[in-house]
C-alpha positions in Angstrom: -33.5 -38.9 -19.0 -29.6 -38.0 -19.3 -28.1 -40.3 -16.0 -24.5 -39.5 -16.9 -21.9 -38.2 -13.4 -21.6 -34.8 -13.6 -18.4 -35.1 -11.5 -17.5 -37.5 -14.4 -18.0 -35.2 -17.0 -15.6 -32.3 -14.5 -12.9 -35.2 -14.3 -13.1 -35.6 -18.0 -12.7 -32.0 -18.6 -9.4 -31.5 -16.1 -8.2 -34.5 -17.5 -8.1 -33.8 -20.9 -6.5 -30.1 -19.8 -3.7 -32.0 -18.1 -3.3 -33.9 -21.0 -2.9 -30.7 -23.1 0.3 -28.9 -20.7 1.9 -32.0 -22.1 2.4 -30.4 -25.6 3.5 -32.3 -29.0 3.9 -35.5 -26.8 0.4 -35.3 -24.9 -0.9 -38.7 -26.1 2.1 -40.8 -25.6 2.2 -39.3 -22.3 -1.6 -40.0 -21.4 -1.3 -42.9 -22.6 1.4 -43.7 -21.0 -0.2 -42.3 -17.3 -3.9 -43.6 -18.1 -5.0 -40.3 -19.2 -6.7 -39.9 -22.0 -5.3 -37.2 -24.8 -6.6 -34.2 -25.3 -9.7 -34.0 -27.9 -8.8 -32.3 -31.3 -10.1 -28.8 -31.3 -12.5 -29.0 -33.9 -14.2 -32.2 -31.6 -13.9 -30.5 -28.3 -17.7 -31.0 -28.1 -21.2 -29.3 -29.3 -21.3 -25.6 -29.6 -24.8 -25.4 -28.2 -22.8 -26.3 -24.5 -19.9 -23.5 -24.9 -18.9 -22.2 -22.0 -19.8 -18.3 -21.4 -16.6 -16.1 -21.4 -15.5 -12.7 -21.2 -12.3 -11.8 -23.3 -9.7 -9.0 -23.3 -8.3 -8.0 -26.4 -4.2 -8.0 -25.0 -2.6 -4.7 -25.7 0.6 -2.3 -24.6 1.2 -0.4 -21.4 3.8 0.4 -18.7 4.1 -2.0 -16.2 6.1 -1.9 -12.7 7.6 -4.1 -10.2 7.6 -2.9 -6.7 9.2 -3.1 -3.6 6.1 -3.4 -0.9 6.9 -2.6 3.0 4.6 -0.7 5.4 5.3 2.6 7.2 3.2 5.8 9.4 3.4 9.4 8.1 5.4 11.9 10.2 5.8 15.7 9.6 8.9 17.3 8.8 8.5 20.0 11.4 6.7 19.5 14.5 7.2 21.1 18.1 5.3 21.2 21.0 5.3 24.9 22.8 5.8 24.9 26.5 5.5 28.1 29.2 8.6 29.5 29.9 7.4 31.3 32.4 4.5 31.7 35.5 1.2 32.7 35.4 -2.5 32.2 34.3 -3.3 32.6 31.1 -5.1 35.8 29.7 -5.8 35.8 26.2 -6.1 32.9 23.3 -5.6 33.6 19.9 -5.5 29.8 18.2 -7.6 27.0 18.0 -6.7 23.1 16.7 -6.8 22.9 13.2 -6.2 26.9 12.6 -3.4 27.4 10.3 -1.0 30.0 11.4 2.1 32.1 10.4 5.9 32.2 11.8 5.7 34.7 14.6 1.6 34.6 14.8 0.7 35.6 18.3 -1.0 31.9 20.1 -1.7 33.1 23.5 -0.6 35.4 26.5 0.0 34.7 30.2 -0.2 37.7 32.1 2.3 39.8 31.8 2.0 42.3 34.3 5.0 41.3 36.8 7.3 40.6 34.2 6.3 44.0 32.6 6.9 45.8 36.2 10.3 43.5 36.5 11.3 45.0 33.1 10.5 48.7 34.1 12.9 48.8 37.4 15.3 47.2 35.1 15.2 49.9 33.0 15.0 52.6 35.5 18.4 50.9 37.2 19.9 51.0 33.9 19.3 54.3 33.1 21.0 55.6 36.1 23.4 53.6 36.0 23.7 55.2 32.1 24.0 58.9 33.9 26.6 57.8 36.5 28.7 56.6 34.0 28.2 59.6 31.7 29.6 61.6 34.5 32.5 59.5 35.3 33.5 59.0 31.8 33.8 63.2 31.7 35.4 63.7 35.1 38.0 60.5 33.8 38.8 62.7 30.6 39.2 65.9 32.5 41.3 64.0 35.4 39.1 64.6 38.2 38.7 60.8 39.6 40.7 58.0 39.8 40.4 54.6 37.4 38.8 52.8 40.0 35.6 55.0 40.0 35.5 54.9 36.2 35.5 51.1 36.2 32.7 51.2 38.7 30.6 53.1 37.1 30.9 51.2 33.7 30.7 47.7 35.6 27.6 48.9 37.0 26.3 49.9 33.8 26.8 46.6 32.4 25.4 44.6 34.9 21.8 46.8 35.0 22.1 46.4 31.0 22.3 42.5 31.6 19.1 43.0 34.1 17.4 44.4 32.1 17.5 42.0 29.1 16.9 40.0 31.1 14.1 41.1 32.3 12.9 41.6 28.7 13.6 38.2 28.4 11.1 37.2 31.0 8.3 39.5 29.2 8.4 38.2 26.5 7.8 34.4 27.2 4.8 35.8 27.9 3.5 35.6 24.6 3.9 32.5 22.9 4.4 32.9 19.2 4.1 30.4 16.2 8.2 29.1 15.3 7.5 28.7 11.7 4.1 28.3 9.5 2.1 25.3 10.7 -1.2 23.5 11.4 -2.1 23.7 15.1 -2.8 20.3 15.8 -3.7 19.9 19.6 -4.1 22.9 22.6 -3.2 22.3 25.9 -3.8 24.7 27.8 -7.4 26.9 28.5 -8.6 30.2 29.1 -7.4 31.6 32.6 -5.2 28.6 33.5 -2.1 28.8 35.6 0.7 27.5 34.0 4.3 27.1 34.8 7.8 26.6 33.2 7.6 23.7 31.5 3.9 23.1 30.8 3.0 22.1 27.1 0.7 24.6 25.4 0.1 23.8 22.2 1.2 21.1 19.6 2.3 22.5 15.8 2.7 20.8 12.9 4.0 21.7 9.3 2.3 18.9 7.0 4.7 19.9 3.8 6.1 18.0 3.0 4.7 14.8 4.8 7.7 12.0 5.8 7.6 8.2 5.6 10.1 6.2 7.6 10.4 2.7 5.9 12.4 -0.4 6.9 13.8 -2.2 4.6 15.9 -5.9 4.5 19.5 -5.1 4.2 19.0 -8.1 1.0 17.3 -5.3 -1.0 19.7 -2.2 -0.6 20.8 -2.0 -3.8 17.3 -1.9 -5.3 16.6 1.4 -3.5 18.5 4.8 -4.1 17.7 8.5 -3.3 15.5 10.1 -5.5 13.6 6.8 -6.4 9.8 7.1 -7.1 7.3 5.6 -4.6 3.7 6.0 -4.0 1.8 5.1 -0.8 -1.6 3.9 -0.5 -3.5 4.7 3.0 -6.9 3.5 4.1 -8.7 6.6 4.2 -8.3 6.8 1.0 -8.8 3.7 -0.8 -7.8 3.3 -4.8 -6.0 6.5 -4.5 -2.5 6.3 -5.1 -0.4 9.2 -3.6 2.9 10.0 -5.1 6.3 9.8 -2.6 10.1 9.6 -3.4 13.4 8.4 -1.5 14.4 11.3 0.2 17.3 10.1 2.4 18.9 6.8 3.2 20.2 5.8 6.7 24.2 4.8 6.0 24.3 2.1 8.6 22.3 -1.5 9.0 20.5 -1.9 12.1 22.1 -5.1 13.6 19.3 -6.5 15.3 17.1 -6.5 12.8 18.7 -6.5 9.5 17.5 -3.6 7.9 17.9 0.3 7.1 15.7 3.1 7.2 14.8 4.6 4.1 12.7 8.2 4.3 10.3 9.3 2.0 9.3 12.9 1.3 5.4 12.3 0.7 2.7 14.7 -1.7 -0.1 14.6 1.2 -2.2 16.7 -1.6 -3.8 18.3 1.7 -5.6 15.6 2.8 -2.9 12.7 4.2 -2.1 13.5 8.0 0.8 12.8 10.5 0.3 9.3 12.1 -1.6 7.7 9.4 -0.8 3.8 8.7 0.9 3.8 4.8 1.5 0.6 2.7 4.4 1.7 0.4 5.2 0.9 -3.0 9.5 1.6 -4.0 9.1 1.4 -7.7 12.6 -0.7 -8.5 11.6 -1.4 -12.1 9.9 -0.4 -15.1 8.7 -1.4 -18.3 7.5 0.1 -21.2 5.2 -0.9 -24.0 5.0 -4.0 -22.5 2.1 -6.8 -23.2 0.9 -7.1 -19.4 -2.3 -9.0 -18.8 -4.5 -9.4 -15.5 -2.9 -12.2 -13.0 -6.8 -13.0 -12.6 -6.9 -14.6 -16.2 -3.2 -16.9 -14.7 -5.0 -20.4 -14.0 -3.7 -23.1 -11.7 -3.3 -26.5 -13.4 0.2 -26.7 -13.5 3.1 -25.6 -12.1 4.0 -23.3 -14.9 2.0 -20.0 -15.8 -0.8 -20.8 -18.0 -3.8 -18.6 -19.7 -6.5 -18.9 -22.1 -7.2 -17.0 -25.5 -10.5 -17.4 -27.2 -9.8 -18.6 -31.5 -12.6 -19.1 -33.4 -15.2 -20.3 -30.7 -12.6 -22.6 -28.7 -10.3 -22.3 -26.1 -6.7 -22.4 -26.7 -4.4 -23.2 -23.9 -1.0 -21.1 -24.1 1.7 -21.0 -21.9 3.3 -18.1 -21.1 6.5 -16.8 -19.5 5.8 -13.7 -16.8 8.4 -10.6 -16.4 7.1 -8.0 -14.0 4.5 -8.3 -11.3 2.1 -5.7 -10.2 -0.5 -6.2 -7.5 -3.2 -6.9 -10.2 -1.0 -7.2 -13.3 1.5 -9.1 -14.7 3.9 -9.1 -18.1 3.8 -11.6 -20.7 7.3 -12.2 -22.1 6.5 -15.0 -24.4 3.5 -16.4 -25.3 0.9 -14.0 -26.0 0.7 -11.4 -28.8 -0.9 -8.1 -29.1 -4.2 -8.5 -29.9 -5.0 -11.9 -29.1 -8.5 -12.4 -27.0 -7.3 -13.5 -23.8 -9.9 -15.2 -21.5 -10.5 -13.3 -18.4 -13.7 -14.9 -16.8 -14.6 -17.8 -16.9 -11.3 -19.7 -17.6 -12.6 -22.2 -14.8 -12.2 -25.2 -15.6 -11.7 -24.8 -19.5 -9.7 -27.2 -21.7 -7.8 -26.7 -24.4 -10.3 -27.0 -27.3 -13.0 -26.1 -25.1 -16.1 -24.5 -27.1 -16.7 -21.0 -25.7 -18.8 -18.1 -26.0 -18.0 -14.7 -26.3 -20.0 -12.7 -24.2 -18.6 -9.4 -24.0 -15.3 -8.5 -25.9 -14.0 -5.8 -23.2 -11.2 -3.0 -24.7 -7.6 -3.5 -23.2 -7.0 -1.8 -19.8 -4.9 0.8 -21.6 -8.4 1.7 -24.3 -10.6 1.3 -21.3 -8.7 3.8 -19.4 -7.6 6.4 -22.3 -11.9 6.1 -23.1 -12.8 6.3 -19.9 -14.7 3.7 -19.7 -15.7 1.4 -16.1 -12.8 -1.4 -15.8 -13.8 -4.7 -16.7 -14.7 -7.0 -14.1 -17.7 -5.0 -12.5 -20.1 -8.1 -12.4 -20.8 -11.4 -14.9 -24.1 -11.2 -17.4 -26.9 -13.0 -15.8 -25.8 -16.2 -18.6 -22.6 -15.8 -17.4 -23.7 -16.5 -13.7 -26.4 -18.6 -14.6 -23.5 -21.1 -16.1 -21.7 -20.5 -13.2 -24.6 -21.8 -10.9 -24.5 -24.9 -13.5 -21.5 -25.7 -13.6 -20.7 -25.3 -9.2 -23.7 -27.9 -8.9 -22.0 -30.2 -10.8 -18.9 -29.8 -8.4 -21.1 -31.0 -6.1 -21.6 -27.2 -4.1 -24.8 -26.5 -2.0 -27.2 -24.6 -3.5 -26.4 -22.3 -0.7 -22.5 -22.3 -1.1 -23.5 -21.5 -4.9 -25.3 -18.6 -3.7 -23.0 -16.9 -1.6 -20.1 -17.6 -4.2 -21.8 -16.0 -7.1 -22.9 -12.9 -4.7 -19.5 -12.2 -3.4 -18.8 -12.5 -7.4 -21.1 -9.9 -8.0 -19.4 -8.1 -5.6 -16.0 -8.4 -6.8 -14.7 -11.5 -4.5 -13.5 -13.2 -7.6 -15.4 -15.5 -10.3 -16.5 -18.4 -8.4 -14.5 -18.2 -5.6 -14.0 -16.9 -1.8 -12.3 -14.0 -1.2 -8.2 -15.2 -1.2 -9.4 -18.6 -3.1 -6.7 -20.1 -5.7 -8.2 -18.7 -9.3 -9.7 -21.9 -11.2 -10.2 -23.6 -7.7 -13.6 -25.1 -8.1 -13.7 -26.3 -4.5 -13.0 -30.1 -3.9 -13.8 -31.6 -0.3 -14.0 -27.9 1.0 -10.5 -27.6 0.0 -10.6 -24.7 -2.7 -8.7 -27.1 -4.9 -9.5 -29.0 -8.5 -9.6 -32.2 -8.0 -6.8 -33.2 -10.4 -4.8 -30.7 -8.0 -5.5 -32.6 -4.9 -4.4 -35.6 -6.5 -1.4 -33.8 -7.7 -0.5 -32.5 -4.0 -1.2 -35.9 -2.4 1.1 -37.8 -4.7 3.8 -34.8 -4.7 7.5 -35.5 -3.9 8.8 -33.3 -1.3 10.7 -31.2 -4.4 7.3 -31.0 -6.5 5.7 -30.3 -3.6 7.6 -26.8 -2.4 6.9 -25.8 -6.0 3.3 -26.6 -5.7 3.4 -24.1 -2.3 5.3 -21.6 -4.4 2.6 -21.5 -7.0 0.1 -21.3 -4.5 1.4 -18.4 -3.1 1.6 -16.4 -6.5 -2.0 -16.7 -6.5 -2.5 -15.0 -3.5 -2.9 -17.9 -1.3 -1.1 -16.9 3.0 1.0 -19.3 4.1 -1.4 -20.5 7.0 -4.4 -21.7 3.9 -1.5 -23.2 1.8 -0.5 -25.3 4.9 -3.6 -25.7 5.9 -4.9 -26.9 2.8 -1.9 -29.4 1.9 -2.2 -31.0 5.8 -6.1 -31.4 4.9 -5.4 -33.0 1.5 -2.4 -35.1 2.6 -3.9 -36.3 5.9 -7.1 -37.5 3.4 -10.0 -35.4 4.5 -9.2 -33.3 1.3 -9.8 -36.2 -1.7 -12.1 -36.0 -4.4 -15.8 -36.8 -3.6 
């Protein structure tokens, strides 16, 4: 019966991966820090135990960096109608949610004193028309004086005032759409008495849809009028709804550092005033660029590290990143097109590391010009089933494995909880490699901002990265 550590064998593995990062000098330097040098690749061990992987084949694509803040959708146009004048109301003619014209009839309050108002108006006026008809003839002929002319046209005048005015009053009587709109709230009902002032209905004109932003004054010269965006809203999740920079505010608020920038928004029909937005400024892009997942990024050192698969092993490259996406990053140096990059089951994995291919998935770019489902969608049973091997000799509860490889199936990420550090196998309850906690408790303060920094590029908040160095430095977060 095979009594060897498991945990020994884990250690072994780590080890010899640190070893590795230290390049054409790795076994002076192991030596040197009681590490043992990384095993040739052709004796990295027997092929029957290769680790399952899934691979990418690396290709071209577009990739951009964005500027991410968080804003609520606001129409362009939107009034609330109020009575002008008294009355109950007689008719309605719209309902919330109807879409109506400019000038579309909403309702009527009763109209019929303002109607009589308007008719003695008009009867005043007329006479007051016929009086100074007379006078202006008897004035050309010479037969009365200058004073009775100028009373008859004053009069005139002020019963032409009366009556627009009273014409005035009739026709607040029906309240009428101000420009093409969504009716989005009515405040009033059938029969009500209303008075000046009282809000009717609410209108809206959804196109286009507006997005107030604000943004630190640090980044004002990244955003300019005109600049693409696209917003991503709850409702909707996945969907991606285009936006540009349609105005920028000229001033810096004081108190808090930043300007308002305001987006003209493509709701597409189906975005509404007052929803929550995260927005995306698109401030640079890339193209025919080799971008990679930042899933396949592992942390074991403080630089940026992947894996490629080359004739059944595992070959440790380092890379330098350009542009950052929310799932994708650029490889500047480092990878090639074409190269088989390891993008589950890097866990653990040293270079030299015997590996099996189990699925060779299409770049994203094939996937998505093929239409094919994105990669990712759930590890082969052998996958999981070396998983589930390889957590229990990390020393996991068969019902921590469980759970880890169901949110997996689920999307959570490969072997770990939902937020985890990719590669973090889990030490002490910690999230964190072994080698890793060693490397965090025996961190200078310089090494160890870095080690927070790199932390946080995996996704990490700042309350687990604190939370996890306090546990680790205070000694509850050692390796068993």
């Amino acid at each position: 019966m095979n009594t060897t550590n498991p945990s020994a064998i884990l250690a072994s593995v780590l080890l010899l991966g640190l070893a590795a990062c230290g390049g054409s000098g790795g076994a002076a330097d192991g030596a040197a820090s009681g590490r043992p040098p990384a095993a040739p690749g052709g004796a990295a061990g027997d092929r029957s135990t290769a680790v399952p992987v899934r691979v990418e084949a690396i290709g071209r694509r577009t990739i951009s960096q964005y500027l991410q803040t968080n804003g609520s959708l606001e129409a362009e146009n939107e009034v609330d109608l109020v009575a002008r004048t008294s009355g109950p109301v007689v008719e309605l003619f719209a309902e919330e949610g109807r879409l109506v014209r400019a000038g579309q009839l909403l309702a009527r309050i009763d109209e019929r004193e303002p109607k009589n108002q308007a008719a003695i108006a008009r009867v005043a006026r007329d006479e007051a028309q016929l009086a100074f008809d007379r006078a202006k003839t008897s004035w050309d002929e010479g037969l009365v004086s200058r004073e009775a002319y100028d009373g008859a046209l004053s009069r005139l005048a002020s019963t032409s005032a009366q009556l627009e005015s009273a014409e005035i009053q009739l026709a607040y009587t029906e309240i009428r759409a101000p420009f093409d709109a969504l009716v989005v709230t009515r405040n009033i009902r059938q029969a009500q008495f209303v008075t000046p002032g009282t809000t009717l209905f609410r209108v809206s004109d959804f196109t286009p849809l507006l997005c107030r932003v604000e943004i630190p004054e640090k980044d004002l010269p990244r955003v300019r009028v005109g600049q693409p965006a696209h917003l991503v809203v709850e409702a909707f999740p996945g969907e991606r709804f285009p936006a540009s920079v349609a105005r920028l505010r000229p001033t810096v608020d004081p108190a808090t550092g930043t300007f308002t920038a305001t987006l003209e928004v493509e709701g597409q029909g189906r975005l509404r005033p007052g929803m929550f937005a995260s927005v995306y400024l698109e401030t640079e892009t890339r193209r025919d660029a080799v971008v990679i997942p930042r899933d396949a990024l592992v942390l074991d050192s403080l630089g940026d590290t992947v894996y490629v698969a080359a004739d059944g092993l595992a070959a440790r490259r380092e890379v330098r990143l350009g542009l950052r996406d929310s799932d994708s990053v650029e490889v500047v140096e480092g990878l090639a097109e074409g190269d088989l990059l390891i993008v589950l089951g890097q866990e653990g994995l040293a270079d030299g590391t015997p590996v099996k291919v189990l699925e060779e998935a299409p770049s994203a770019a094939a996937a998505a010009a093929a239409g094919a489902p994105p990669a990712g969608a759930g590890p082969p049973p052998d996958a999981l089933e070396a998983m589930r091997q390889r957590m229990k000799e990390r020393g996991l509860s068969d019902q921590e494995i469980e759970q880890r490889l169901a949110e997996r199936r689920q999307g959570a990420g490969p072997e770990a909880e939902p937020g985890a550090v990719p590669g973090a196998a889990g030490a002490a309850g910690t999230g964190m490699p072994p080698f890793m906690v060693e490397r965090i408790k025996n961190a200078t303060p310089e090494e160890l901002v870095r080690i927070k920094a790199r932390m946080k590029e995996f996704g990490m908040s700042d309350e687990r990265i604190e939370s996890t160095v306090k546990q680790i430095r205070d000694g509850d977060g050692g390796s068993s």
